[in-house]
C-alpha positions as CSV (number, residue, x, y, z in Angstrom):
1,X,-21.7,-2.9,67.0
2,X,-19.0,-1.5,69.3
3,X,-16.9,-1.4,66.7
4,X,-19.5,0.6,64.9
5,X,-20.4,2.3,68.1
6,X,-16.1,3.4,68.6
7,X,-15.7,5.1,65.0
8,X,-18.8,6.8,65.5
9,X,-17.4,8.1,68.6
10,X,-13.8,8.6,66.8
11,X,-15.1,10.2,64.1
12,X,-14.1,8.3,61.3
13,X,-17.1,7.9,59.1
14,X,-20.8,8.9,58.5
15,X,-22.3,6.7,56.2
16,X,-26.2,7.4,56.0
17,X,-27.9,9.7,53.5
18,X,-31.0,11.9,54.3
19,X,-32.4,15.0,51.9
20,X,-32.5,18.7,53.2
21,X,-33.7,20.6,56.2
22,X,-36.6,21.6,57.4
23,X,-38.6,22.1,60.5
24,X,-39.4,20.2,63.6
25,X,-42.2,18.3,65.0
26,X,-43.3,16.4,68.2
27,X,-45.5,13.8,68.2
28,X,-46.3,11.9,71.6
29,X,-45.9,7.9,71.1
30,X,-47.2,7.1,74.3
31,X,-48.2,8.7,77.5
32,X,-48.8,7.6,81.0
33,X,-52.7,6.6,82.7
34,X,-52.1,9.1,85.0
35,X,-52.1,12.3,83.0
36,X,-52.8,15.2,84.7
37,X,-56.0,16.9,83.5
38,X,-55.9,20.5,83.0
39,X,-57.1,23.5,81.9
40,X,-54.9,26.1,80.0
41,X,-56.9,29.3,79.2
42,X,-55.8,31.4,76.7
43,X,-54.1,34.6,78.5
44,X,-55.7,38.4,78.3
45,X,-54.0,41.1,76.3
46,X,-53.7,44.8,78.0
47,X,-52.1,46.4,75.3
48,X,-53.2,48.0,71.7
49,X,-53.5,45.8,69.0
50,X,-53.2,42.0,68.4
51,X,-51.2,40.1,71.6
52,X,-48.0,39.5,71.0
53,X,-47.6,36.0,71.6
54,X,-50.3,33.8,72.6
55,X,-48.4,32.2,75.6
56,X,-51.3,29.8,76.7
57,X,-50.7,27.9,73.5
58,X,-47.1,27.8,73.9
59,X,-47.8,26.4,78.0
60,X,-50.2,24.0,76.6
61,X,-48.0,22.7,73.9
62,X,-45.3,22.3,76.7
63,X,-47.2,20.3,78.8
64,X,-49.0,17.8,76.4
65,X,-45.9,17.0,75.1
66,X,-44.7,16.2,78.5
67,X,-47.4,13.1,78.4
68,X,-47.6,13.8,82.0
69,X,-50.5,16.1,81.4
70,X,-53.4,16.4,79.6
71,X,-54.4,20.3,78.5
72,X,-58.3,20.0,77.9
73,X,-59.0,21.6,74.1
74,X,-59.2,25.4,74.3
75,X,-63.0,24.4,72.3
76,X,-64.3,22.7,75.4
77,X,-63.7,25.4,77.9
78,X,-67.0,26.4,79.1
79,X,-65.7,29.9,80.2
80,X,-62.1,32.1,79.9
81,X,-61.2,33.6,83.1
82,X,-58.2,35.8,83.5
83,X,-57.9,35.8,87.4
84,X,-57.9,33.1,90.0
85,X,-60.8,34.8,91.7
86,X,-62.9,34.6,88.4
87,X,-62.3,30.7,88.1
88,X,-65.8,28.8,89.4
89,X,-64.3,25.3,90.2
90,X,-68.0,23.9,89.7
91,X,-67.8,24.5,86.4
92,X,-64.5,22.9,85.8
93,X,-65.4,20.0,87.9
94,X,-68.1,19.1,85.6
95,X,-65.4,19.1,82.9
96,X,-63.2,16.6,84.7
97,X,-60.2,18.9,85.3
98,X,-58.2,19.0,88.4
99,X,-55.8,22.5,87.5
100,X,-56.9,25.7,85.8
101,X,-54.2,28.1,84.7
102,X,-55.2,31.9,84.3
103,X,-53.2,34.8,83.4
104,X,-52.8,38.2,82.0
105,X,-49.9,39.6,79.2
106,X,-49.4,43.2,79.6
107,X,-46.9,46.1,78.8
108,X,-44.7,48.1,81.1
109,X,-43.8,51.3,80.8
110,X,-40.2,50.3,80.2
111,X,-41.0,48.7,76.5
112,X,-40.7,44.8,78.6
113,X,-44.2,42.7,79.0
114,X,-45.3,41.0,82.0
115,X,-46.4,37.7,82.2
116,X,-49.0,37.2,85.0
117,X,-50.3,33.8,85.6
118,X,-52.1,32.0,88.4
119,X,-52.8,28.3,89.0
120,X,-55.5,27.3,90.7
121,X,-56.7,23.3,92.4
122,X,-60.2,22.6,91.2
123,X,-60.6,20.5,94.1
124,X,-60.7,23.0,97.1
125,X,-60.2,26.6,94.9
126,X,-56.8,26.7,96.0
127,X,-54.6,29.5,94.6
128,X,-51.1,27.0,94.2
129,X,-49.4,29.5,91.9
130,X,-49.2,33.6,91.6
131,X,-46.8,34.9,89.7
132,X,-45.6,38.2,87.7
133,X,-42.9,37.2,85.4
134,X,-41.3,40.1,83.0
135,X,-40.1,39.6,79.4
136,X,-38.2,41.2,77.0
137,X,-40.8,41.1,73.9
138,X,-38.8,39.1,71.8
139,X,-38.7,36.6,74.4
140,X,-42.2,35.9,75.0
141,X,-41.7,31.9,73.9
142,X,-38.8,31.6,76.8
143,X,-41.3,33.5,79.3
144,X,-44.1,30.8,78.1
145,X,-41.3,27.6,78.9
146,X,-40.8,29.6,82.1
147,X,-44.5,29.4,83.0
148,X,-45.2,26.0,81.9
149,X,-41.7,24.9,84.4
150,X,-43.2,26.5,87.0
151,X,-46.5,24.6,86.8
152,X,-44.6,21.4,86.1
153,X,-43.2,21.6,89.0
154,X,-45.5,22.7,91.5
155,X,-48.1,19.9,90.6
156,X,-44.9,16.7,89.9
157,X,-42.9,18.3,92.3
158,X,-39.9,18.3,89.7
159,X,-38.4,21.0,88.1
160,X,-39.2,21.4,84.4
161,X,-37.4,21.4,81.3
162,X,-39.0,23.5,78.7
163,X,-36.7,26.4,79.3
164,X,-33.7,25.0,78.3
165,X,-32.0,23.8,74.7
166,X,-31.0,20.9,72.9
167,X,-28.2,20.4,70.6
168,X,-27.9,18.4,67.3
169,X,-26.2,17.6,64.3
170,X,-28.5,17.8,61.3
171,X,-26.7,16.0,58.0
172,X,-28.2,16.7,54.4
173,X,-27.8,16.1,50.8
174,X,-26.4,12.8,49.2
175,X,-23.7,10.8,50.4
176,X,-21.7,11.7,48.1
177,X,-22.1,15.8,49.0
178,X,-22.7,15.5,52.5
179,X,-23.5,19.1,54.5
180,X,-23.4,18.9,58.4
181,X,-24.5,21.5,60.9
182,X,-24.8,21.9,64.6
183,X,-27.9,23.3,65.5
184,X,-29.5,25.4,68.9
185,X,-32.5,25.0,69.4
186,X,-35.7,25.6,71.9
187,X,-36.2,22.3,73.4
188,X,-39.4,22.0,71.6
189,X,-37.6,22.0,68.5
190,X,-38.3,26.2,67.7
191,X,-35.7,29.0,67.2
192,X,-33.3,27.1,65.5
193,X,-29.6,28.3,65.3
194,X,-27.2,26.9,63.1
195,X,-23.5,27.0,65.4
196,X,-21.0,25.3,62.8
197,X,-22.0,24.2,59.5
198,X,-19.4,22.3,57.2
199,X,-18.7,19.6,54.4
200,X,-17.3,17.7,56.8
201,X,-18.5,15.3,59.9
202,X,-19.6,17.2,63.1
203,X,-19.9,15.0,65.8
204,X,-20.1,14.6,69.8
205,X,-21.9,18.2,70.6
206,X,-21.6,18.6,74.5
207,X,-22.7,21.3,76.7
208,X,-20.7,23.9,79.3
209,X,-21.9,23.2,82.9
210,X,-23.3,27.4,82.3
211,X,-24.6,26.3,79.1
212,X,-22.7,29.3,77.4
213,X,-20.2,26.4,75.3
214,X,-20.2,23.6,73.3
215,X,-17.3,21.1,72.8
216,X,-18.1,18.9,69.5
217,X,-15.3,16.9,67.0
218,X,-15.3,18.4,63.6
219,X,-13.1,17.3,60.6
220,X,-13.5,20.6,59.0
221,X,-9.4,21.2,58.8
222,X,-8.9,17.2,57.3
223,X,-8.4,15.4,60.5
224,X,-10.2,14.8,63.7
225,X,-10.5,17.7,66.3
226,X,-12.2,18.6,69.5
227,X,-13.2,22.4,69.6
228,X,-14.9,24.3,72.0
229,X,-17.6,27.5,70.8
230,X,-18.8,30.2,72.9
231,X,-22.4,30.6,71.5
232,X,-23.1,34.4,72.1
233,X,-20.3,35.0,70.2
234,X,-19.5,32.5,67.9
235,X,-15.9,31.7,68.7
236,X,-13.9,28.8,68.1
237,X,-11.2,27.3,70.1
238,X,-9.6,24.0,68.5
239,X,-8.4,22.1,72.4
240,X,-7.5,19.0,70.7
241,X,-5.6,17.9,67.4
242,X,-3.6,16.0,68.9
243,X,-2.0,12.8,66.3
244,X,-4.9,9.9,65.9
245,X,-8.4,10.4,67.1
246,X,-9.4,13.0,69.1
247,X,-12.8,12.4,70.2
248,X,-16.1,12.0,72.4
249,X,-15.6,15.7,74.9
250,X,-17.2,16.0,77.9
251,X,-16.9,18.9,80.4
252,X,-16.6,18.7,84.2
253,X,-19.3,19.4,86.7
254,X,-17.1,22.8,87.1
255,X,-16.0,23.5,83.6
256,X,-12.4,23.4,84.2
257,X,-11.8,20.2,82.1
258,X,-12.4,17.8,79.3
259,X,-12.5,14.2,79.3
260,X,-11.4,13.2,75.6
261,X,-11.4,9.7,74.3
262,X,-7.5,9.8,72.3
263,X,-5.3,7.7,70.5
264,X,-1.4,8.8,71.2
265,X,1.8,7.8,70.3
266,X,0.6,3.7,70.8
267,X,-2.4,4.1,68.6
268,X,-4.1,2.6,71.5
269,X,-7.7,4.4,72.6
270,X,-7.9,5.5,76.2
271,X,-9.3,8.0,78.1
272,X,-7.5,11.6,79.2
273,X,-8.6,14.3,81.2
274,X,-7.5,17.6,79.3
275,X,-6.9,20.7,81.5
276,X,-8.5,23.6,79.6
277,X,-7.0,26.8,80.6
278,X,-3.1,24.7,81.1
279,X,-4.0,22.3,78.3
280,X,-2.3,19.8,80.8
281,X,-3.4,16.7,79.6
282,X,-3.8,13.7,81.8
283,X,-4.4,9.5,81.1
284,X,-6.5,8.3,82.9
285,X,-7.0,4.3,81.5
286,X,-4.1,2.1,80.4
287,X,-5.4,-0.8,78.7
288,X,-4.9,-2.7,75.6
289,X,-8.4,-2.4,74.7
290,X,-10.4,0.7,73.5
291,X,-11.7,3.0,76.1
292,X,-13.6,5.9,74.8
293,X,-17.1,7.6,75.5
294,X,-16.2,9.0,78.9
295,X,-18.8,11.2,81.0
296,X,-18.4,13.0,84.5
297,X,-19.9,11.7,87.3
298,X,-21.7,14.6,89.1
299,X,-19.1,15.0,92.1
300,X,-16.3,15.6,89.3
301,X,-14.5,13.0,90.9
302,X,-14.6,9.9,88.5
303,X,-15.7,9.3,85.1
304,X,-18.3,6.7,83.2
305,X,-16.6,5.2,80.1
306,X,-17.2,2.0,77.7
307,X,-14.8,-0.5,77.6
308,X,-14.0,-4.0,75.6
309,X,-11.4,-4.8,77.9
310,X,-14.1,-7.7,79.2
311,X,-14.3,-9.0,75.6
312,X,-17.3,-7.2,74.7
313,X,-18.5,-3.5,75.5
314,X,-19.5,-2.3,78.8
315,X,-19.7,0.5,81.1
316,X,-16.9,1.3,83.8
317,X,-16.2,3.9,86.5
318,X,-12.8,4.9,87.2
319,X,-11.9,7.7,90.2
320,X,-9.8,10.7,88.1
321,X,-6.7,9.9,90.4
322,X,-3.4,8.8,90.2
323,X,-3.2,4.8,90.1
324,X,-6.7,4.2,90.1
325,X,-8.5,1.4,88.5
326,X,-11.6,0.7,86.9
327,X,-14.6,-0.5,88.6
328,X,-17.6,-2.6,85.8
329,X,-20.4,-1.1,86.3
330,X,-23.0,-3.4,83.8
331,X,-23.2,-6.9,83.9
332,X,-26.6,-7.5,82.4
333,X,-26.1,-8.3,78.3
334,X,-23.8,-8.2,76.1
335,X,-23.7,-4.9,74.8
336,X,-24.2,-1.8,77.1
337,X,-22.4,1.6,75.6
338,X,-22.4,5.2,75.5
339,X,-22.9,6.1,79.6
340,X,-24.7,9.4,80.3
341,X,-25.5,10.1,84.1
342,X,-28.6,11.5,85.1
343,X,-27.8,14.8,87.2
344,X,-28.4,13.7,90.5
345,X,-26.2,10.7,90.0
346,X,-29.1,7.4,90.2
347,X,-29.3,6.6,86.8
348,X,-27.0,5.9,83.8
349,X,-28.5,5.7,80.5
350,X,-27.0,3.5,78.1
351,X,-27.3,1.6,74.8
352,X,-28.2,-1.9,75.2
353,X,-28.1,-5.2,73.1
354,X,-32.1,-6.1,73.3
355,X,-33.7,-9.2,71.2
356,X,-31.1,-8.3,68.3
357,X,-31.9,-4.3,68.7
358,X,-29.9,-1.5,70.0
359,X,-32.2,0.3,72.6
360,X,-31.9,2.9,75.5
361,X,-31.6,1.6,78.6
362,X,-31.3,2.7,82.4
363,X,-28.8,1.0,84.9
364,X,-29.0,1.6,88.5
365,X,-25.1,2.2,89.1
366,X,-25.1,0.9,92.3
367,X,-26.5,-2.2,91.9
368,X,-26.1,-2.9,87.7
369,X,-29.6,-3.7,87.6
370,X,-30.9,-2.5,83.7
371,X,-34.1,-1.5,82.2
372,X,-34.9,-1.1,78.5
373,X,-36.7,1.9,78.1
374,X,-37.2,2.4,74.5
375,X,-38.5,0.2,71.6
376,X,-36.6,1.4,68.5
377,X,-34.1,-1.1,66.5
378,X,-31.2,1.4,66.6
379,X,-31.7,4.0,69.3
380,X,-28.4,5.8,70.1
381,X,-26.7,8.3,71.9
382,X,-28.6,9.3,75.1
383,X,-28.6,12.7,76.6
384,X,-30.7,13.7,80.3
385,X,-32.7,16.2,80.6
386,X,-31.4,18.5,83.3
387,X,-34.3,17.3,85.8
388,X,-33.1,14.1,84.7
389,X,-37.3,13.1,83.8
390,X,-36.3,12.8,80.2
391,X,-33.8,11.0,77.4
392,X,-32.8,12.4,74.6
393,X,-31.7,10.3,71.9
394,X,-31.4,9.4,68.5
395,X,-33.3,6.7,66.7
396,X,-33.3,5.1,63.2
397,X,-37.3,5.3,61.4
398,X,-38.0,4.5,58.2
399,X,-34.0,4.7,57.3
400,X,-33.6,8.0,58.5
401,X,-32.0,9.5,61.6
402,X,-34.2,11.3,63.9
403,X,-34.4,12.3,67.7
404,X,-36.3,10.9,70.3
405,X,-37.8,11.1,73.9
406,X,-37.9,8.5,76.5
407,X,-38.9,9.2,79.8
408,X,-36.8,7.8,82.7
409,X,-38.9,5.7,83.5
410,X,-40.2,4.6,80.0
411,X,-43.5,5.2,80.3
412,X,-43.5,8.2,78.8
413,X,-42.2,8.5,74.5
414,X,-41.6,11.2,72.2
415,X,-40.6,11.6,68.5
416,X,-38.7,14.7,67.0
417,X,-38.7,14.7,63.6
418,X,-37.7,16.9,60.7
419,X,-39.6,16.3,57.5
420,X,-36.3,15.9,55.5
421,X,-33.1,15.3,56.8
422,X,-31.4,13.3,59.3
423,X,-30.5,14.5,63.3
424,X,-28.1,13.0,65.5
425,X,-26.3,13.2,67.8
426,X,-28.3,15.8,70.1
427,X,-27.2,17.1,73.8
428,X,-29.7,18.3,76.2
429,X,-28.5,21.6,78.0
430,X,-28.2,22.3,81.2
431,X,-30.4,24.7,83.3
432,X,-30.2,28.0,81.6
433,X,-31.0,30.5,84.7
């Protein structure tokens, strides 16, 4: 598997089919007991004509996906109203529901909307939330992620996600007649943006620290090569096409660098540290055995990267410094790959050997201690949110690639599907504001 795991990362062949594209869904797998009940009411319009965008819907989706919440059915709200001092917590007692979310939509006189929305505790009438948030109209779904952040957080007390993007590579057609394109898109799966489409493999997508970038490998010129894209513009920078494999990008905390997984003139994979704007290019492992899949560590001064050199693959930390050496970081199994750090540096998601399947798995990197959080037979590639609540990852159903959700601490599960084709390979972006 590491073998298969390395030319995955080194870009040497795709090998699944999957038919064309088409549109994605969530479904929740599992949830955790202690779902917060809650009410989302649908939002009053100010202006002429039908609203806009009806950004309750949107808030509610947000946070029943979460599976930390549970939104009570817009057909079981005894009443609809649009200020906190309207909201009689007697009535919503009754109902079982410990949050109510109000909230207005209108225009301003500069062609913008405003968002007003207001949470309230059902338990003491509490106003936790009060808030006037403007939009551009065409941005009305952001605004919505916006709003549901805002009450993730002030009721878990961790900073949402909605509001930010994920990153994928969605393959069609035979295998014979591959197409491949890197996608943008809402990180419920909506306003889709292709970035790069080609014949050829696209792989590795991996996101700026500003979010404005993405480095990915792409074979579209007949060999391997790392390229970096500015998204509001759509230009392409090839950084690396260098002889051998040029593969498995990662920017620094700071966005100065890239740590590359390359083969040079030995043939011999290892991991570099490639100076952007010098393109001075630095190795940083020297060992017979293949090195590759590196990832910062959130201080910028060492990286996460899998190994053999033990006989079998595992995950290592290595200071980005003149002489240094390797420290093994997993013990537990035989098989632990593909490191990701969770942003404030406690968790490193991996893929683990488990009872003959490849699964997601957390290691605490100070004491190598591992938990299996997902339940697939080939999950693969994990990506944080930037809260670091969730895991992003691809998983193989019915034959098919598609994307998943785990939360960090498992108990939560997500599946992102499209209902044809095949996603891998998806990046979670950072914070976007």
């Amino acid at each position: 598997m590491f073998r298969r795991a390395f030319v995955l990362t080194a870009a040497l062949a795709f090998l699944l089919s999957g038919p064309s594209e088409a549109q994605l869904t969530v479904q929740i797998l599992k949830g955790t007991a202690e779902s917060v009940p809650i009410a989302i009411v649908p939002f009053a319009w100010e202006g002429g004509g039908p609203a806009p965008h009806d950004v309750a819907a949107t808030v509610q989706a947000d946070l029943g996906r979460s599976g930390r919440f549970r939104p009570l059915p817009r057909e079981q709200q005894v009443e609809q109203p649009h200020a906190s001092a309207e909201v009689d917590t007697a009535d919503w007692r009754m109902l079982k529901v410990d949050y109510v979310l109000v909230g207005r939509l209108a225009p301003l006189s500069d062609g913008r909307l405003e968002v007003r929305y207001e949470l309230v505790s059902v338990a003491n009438g509490e106003r936790l939330l009060g808030t006037a948030l403007p939009a551009d109209p065409k941005a009305l779904q952001r605004a919505s992620h916006r709003v549901a952040d805002a009450v993730y957080e002030k009721i878990l007390g961790v900073r949402g996600a909605f509001a930010t993007r994920i990153a994928y590579v969605a393959v069609d057609g035979p295998v014979n007649r591959r197409s491949y394109r890197l996608i943008v898109s809402d990180s419920d799966g909506a306003n889709e943006r292709v970035v790069f489409a080609s014949p050829d493999p696209i792989m590795s997508p991996a996101w700026s620290p500003d979010g404005r970038s993405l480095a990915y490998v792409s074979f579209h010129t007949g060999l391997a090569a790392v390229y970096v894209q500015t998204l509001a513009t759509g230009a392409q920078v090839q950084v690396s096409a260098r002889s051998g494999i040029n593969g498995a990008p990662s920017f620094s905390p700071d966005g100065s660098r890239l740590a590359l997984a390359l083969s040079r003139r030995d043939g011999n994979v290892d991991v570099y540290v490639l100076t952007l704007a010098t393109q001075d290019l630095k190795r940083i492992t020297d060992d017979p055995a293949i090195d590759t899949e590196p990832v910062w560590a959130p201080d910028g001064q060492s990286l996460y990267f899998t190994s053999d050199r033990a006989g079998g693959p595992q995950v290592y930390r290595v200071a980005v410094a003149e002489g240094a050496r390797p420290k093994r970081i997993t013990y537990e199994g035989s098989y632990n790959a593909r490191p990701r750090i969770s942003p404030d540096g406690r968790q490193l998601a991996v893929v683990t050997l488990d009872r003959g399947a490849y699964r997601i798995g957390a290691v605490d990197p100070g004491r190598g201690a591992l938990q299996v959080l997902s339940s697939g037979q080939q999950d693969e590639s994990p990506s944080f949110a930037p809260n670091g609540a969730d895991i992003l990852y691809t998983s193989r159903v019915g034959g098919r690639d598609t994307l998943a959700i785990v939360s960090s601490d498992g108990r939560v599960q997500q599946r992102i599907a499209a209902s044809a084709g095949e996603l891998r390979e998806a990046a979670w972006s950072p914070f976007l504001d």
